[in-house]
C-alpha positions as CSV (number, residue, x, y, z in Angstrom):
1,X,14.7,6.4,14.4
2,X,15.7,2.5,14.7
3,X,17.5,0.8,11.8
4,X,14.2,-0.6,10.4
5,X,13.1,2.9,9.7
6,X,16.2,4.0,8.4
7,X,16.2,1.4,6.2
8,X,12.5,1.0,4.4
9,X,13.2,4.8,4.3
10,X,16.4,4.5,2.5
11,X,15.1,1.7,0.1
12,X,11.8,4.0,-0.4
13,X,14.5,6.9,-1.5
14,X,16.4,4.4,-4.2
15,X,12.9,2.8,-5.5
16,X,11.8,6.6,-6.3
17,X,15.2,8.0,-7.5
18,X,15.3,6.0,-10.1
19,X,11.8,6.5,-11.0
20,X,11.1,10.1,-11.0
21,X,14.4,10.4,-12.5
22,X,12.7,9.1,-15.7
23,X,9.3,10.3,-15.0
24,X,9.0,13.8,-16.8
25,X,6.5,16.3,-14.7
26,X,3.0,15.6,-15.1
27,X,0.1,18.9,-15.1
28,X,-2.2,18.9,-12.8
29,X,-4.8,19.4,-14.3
30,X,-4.8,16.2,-16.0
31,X,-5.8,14.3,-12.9
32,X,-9.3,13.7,-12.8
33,X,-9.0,14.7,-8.9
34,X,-8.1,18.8,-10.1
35,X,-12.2,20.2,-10.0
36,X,-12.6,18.8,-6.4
37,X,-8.7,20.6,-5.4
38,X,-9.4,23.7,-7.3
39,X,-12.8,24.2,-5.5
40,X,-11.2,23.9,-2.0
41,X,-8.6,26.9,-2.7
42,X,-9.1,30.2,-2.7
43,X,-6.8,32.9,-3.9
44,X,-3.4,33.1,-1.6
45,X,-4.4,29.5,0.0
46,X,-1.3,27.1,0.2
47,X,-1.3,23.5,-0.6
48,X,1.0,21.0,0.0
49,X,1.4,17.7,-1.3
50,X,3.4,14.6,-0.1
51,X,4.9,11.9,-1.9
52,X,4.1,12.9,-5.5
53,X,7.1,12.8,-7.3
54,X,6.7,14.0,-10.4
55,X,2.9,13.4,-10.6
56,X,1.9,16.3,-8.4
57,X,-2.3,16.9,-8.2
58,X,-1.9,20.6,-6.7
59,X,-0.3,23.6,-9.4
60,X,3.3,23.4,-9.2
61,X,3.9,27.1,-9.4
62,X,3.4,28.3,-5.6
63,X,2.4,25.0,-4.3
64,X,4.2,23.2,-1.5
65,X,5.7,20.1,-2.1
66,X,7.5,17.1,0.4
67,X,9.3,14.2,-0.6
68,X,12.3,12.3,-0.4
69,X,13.1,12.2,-4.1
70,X,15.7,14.5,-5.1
71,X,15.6,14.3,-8.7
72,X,11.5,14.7,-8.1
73,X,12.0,18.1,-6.0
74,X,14.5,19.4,-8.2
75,X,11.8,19.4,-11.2
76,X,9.2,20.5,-9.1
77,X,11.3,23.5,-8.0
78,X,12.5,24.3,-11.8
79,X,8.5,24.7,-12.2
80,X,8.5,27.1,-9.3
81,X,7.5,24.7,-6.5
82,X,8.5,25.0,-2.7
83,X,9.8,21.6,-2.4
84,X,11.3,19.9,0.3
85,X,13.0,16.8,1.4
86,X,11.4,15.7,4.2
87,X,11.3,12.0,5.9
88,X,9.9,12.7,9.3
89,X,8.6,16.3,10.6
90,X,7.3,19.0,8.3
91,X,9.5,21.9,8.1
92,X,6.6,23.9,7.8
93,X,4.6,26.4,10.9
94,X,1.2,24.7,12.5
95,X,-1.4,25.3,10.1
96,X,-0.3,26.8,6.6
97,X,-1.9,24.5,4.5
98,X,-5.8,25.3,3.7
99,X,-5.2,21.6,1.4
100,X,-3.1,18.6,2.5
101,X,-2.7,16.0,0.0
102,X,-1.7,12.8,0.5
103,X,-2.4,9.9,-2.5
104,X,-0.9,6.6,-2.1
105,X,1.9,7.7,-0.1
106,X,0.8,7.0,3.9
107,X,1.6,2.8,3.0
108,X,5.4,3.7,2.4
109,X,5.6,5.4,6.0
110,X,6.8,3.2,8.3
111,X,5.0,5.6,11.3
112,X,1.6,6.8,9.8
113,X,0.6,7.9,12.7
114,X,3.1,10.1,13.7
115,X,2.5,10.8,9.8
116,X,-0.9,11.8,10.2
117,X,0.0,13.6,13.4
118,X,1.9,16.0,11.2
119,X,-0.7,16.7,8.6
120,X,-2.9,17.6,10.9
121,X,-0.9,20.1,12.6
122,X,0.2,21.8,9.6
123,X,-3.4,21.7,8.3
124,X,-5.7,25.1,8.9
125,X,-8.5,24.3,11.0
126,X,-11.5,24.3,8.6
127,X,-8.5,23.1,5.8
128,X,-9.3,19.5,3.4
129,X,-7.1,16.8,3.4
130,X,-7.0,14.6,0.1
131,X,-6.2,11.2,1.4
132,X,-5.6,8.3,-0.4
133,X,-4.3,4.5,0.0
134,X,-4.1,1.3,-1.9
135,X,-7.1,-0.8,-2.8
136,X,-5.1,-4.0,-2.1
137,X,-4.8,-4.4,1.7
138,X,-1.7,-6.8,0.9
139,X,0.1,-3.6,0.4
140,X,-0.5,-1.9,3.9
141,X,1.9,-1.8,7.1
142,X,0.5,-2.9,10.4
């Protein structure tokens, strides 16, 4: 990666540290965006979610979770998540997921491409991805 990555990726890490360290967990099921989710999974389906912090959409018990937020994995594992820290490639095998959820995270990559490269490979053929971005185009990346 060149230093630019490195470094929006570093100053992403520090922005959301402090955040989600004061952020308590929030349920799922109060996101308005649950009904659509829980109609896409079946029983023994995996989801995984990017980026969410402590504000995951997907059930935190058995659900898959990547983000670069230690303090944020650490809570979503106490809840019995499968969290990982993850910047770059997915640690996971080509299609797991059944759902892929991404909301407001792809701006904050640097290489959304290679970002959406990834999702789709990990991403069941016939799987949903739950894509989201800001409303204000001031906010996104080239």
């Amino acid at each position: 990666m060149d230093a630019h990555v490195n470094d929006a990726i570093s100053e992403n890490e520090a922005i959301y540290d402090r955040l989600w360290t004061q952020v308590p967990l929030v349920p799922h099921q109060q996101w308005p965006i649950w009904p659509a989710l829980q109609a896409e999974l079946a029983p023994g389906d995996k989801a995984l979610e990017l980026g969410c912090g402590t504000l995951p959409r997907v059930p935190v018990e058995g659900g898959y979770f990547a983000d670069l937020s230690r303090p944020a994995l650490g809570k979503l594992q106490a809840q019995g998540g499968h969290a990982v820290r993850a910047a770059g490639p997915l640690p996971f095998p080509d299609g797991v997921f059944q759902v892929v959820c991404a909301f407001e995270v792809l701006e904050h990559i640097p290489d959304d491409k290679t970002a959406m490269a990834e999702i789709a490979r990990v991403l069941r053929p016939g799987g949903v991805l739950f894509l989201s971005v800001p409303v204000n185009p001031q906010l996104f990346t080239a």
